[in-house]
N, C-alpha and C positions, 0 to 999 in steps of 0.2 A: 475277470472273474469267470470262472466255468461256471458249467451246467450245476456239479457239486456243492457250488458257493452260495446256491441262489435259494437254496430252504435256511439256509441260515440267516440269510439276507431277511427274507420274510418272517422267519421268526423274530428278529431281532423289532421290524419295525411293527409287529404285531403285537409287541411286546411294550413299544412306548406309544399306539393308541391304546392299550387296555391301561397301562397305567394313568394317561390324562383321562380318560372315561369315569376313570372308577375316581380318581381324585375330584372330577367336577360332582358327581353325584355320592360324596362323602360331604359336601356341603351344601343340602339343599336349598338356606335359604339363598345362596346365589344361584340354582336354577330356579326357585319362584322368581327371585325378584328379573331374573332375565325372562323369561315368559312371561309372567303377571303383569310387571311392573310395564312395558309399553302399550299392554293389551287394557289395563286400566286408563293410562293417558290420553291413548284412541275413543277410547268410552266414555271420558268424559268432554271429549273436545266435542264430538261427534252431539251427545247429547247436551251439551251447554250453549254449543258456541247457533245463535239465532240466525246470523248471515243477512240482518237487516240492519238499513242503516237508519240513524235515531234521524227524527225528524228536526231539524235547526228551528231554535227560537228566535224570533224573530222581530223586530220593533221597527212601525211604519213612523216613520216621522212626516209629518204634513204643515206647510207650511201655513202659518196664519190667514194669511191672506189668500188662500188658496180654496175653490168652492169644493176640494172633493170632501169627501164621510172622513168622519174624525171616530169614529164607530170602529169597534175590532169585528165586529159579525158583516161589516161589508167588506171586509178583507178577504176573511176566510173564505169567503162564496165564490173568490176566483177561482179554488181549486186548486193553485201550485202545488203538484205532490215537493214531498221534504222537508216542506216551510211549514212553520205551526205558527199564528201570526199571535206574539203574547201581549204585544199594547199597541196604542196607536198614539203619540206624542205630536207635541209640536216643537218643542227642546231640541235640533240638533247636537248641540254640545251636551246635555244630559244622558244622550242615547250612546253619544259615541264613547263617553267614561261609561257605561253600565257592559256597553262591549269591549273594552278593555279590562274591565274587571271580570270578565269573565259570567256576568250575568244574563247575557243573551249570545248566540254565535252571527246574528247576521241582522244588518241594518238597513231598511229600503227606503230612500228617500224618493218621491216620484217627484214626478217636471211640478212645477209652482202653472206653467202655461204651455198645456201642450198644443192645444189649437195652433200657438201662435208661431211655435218652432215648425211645425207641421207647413203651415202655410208658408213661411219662410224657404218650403222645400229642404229642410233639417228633420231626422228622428229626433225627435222629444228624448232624453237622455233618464233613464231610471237610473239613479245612484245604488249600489248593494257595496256596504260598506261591510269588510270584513275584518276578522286579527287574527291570522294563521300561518304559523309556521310550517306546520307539514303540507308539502306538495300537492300530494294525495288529496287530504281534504280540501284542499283549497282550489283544486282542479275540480272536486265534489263540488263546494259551493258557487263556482263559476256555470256548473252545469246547472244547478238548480235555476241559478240568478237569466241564465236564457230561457229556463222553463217559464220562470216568474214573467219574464218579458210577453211571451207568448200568450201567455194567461190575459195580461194586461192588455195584449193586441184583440183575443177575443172578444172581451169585455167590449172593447168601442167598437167592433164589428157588432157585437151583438146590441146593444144602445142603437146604434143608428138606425140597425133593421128593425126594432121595437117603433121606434120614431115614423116608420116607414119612410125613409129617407132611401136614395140612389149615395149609399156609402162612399163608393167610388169618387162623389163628386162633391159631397157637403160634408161636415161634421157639425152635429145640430144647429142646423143654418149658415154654417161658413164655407166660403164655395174655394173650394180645394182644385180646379179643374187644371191649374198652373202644376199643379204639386207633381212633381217626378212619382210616375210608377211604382218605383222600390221604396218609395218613402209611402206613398199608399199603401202599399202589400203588407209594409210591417212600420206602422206609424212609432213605433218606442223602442229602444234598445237599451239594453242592460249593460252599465258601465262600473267595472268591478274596480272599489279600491282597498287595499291591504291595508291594516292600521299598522301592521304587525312589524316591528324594529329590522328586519331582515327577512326576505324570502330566500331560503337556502335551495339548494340542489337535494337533487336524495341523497349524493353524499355527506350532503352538509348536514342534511337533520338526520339518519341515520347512524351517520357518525357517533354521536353520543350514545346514543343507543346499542353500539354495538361494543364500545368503550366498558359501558355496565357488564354486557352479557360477558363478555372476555375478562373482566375480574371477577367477577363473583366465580365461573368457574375455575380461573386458576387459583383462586383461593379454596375453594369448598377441595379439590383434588388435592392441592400439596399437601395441605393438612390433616386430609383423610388417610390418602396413602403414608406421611410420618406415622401415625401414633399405628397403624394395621402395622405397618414393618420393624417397628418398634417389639408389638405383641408378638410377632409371629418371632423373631432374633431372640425374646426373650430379658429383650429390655428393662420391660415394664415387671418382668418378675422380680429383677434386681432392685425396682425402687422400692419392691416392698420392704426391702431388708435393709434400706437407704435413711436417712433425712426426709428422703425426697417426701413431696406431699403431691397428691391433685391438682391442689391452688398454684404451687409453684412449675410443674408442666403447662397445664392450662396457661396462665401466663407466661410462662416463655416460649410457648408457640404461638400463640397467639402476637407478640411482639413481634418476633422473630421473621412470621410470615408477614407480617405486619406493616413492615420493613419492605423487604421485598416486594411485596405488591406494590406499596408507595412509589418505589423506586420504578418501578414498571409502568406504573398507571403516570407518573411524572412525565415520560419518555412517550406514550402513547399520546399523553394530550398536545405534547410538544407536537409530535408528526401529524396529529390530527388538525391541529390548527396551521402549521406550518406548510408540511405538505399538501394534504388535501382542501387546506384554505376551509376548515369549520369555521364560523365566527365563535366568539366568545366573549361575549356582551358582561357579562359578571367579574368580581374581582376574583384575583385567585386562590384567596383564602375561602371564600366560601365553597368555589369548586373542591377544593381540596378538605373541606368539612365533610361534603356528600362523600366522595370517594371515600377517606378514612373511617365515617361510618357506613359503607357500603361494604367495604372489608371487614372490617370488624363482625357483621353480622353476617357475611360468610363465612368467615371464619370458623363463627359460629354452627352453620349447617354443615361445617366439614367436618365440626369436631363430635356433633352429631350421630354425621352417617360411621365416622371411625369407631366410635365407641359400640355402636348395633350390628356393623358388621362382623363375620368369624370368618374374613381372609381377604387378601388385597384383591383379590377377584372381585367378590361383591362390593368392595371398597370401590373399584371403579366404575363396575356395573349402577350403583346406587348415584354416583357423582356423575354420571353418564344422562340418568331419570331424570336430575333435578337440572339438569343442562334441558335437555327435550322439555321437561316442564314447561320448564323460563321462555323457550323460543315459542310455544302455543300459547301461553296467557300470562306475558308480562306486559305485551303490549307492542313487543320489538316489533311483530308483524300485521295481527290484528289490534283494532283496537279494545281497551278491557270493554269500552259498553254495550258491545255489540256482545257478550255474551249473555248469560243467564245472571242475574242476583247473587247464586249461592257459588258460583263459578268464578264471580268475582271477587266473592269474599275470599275466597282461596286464593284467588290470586295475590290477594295486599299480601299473603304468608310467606311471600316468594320476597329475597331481598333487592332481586335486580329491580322488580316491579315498582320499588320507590325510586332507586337509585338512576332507571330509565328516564322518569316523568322528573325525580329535579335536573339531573345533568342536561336535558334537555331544555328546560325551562330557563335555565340558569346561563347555557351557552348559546342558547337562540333569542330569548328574550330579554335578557339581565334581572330577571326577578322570578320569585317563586309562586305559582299558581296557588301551590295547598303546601305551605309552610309546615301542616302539620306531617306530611310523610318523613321532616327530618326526626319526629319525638316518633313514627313508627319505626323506622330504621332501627333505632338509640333501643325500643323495646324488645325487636326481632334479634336483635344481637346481646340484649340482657337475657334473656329469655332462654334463647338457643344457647347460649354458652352454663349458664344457671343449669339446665337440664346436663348438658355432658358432664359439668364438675361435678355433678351429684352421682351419675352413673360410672364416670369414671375413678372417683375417691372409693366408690362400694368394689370398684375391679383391682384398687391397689391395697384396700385393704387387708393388714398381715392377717395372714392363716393362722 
């Protein structure tokens, strides 16, 4: 090409950025929702998310026979930041169902004789009985449970010098002078046990988690970008003039993808179990309950954003939001209670947000923590499809 060819050249590509320019800014609600829409998300994370971690409940169990306080206010006075100490029992087997049901996160049972292990030249053995699936937290409560031990070592450091005793060599009257050094230094150690049916890898508990977030958006997009291409082809003009009804669209995409997702999320869980070795403790009728209502009420947010959207641009910009959403407060990352109240309640609005805490629950533990997120699921997918068929029958109604 010469020197002559090169204004033409330039005009011509001058000429197809003005036309994407002026096309993107003939639909502005996709340059708000592309500006606004991450600039809101950042503002609410920013402002919601607290970045503290809730304090573990906690239940002392003390043995009958044992002379320490049965008292919960001589607990609390050791000070272990994290632990909040809420009883003090003598029930082992009581303590350890109220922590499997989910009524406390952390169980300390102390030595019945620690003198005796002490002088034996043995740490006194603190039990911190836990039920935790995720890594994370459970590497959290191993950290506390050494704090808790420290706490417990100052306490008899501190007794003895109360006593005025030479620490080092008695423990209220018991002459320790045989006892190993390291076993004086730190007379108790914190001995952590899992209740929890499996302790997975991060792949293993992430795995479901990530399961959720990768359906809910292939669903909210396939089905947004149908009915946008639909509108824009001039499809949906034809059904005016058609049979066709709302009801009967709605439901045949709704199946349709319906279908497909199943078919998809079937093959996922196979490679998630298979290949990267997820456990999956529950049957597979009820996993596949969650999922088919976890689609379904995407489905719904898809058909949602299609019907508010004026072009497959903001169609993917909007399916793009509710992706970013899901990954700051469904829980995939953080957890929901470490945010704000009202930050949470926005959260339950999200469908992965149910469909995260059962597929997890249900392939790590074989049972459902809050049974009730399948009837939120069942209403977030009533609900969100109920609004589209309504806005969508008023867009196919003949002129």
């Amino acid at each position: 090409m010469g020197l002559m060819g090169l204004p033409k050249l330039l005009f011509r590509v001058l000429a197809v950025v003005g036309k994407e320019i002026t096309e993107v800014f003939r639909r502005p609600g996709a340059v708000l929702s592309l500006i606004l829409g991450p600039f809101i998300i950042l503002a609410v994370f920013g402002a919601g998310y607290q970045g503290v971690k809730k304090e573990l409940r906690t239940i002392v169990v003390v043995d009958p026979a044992s002379s320490l306080p049965k008292e919960v206010s001589a607990y609390q006075d050791l000070g272990a930041r994290g632990l909040v100490i809420v009883d003090v029992i003598t029930d082992r087997a009581a303590a350890e169902q109220r922590l499997r049901a989910g009524e406390v996160d952390v169980v300390v049972v102390p030595p019945i004789d620690a003198v005796a292990s002490i002088q034996s030249g043995k740490q006194a053995d603190l039990d911190v009985l836990i039920n935790l699936t995720d890594p994370v937290q459970a590497s959290y409560a191993g950290f506390l449970a050494d704090a808790l031990s420290s706490a417990v070592n100052r306490e008899i450091y501190r007794v003895g010098a109360a006593e005025g005793q030479a620490y080092a060599i008695t423990i209220s009257g018991h002459d320790l002078s045989d006892v190993p050094p390291e076993v004086i230094a730190s007379p108790t150690r914190a001995v952590i046990t899992n209740l929890a049916p499996v302790s997975p890898s991060l792949v293993g508990y992430f795995g479901p988690a990530a399961l959720a977030l990768v359906l809910q958006h292939l669903a909210v997009t396939l089905i947004a970008l149908s009915i946008v291409r639909e509108r824009s082809s001039g499809a949906l003009d034809r059904f005016r003039s058609s049979p066709m009804r709302a009801t009967e669209v709605v439901a045949g995409k709704v199946i349709a993808f319906g279908l497909l997702g199943s078919v998809i999320a079937a093959i996922s869980v196979w490679l998630l179990v298979s290949v990267l070795g997820v456990p999956m403790l529950a049957a597979p009728a009820a996993i596949a309950l969650v999922i088919g209502l976890l689609l379904v009420a995407s489905l719904g947010l898809g058909l949602l954003i299609s019907v508010v959207s004026d072009s497959e641009r903001q169609a993917v910009q909007l399916s793009l939001l509710a992706l970013l959403a899901s990954m700051f407060f469904s829980g995939f990352v953080l957890r929901i209670e470490e945010f704000q109240p009202a930050v949470q309640a926005a959260a339950y609005v999200l469908p992965v947000t149910h469909g995260i805490a059962l597929l997890q629950d249900l392939m790590l533990t074989g049972s459902m923590t809050h049974p009730w997120q399948l009837a939120a699921l069942g209403g977030i997918a009533f609900v969100l499809i109920a609004i589209s068929w309504l806005l969508l029958r008023r867009e196919l109604r003949p002129a």
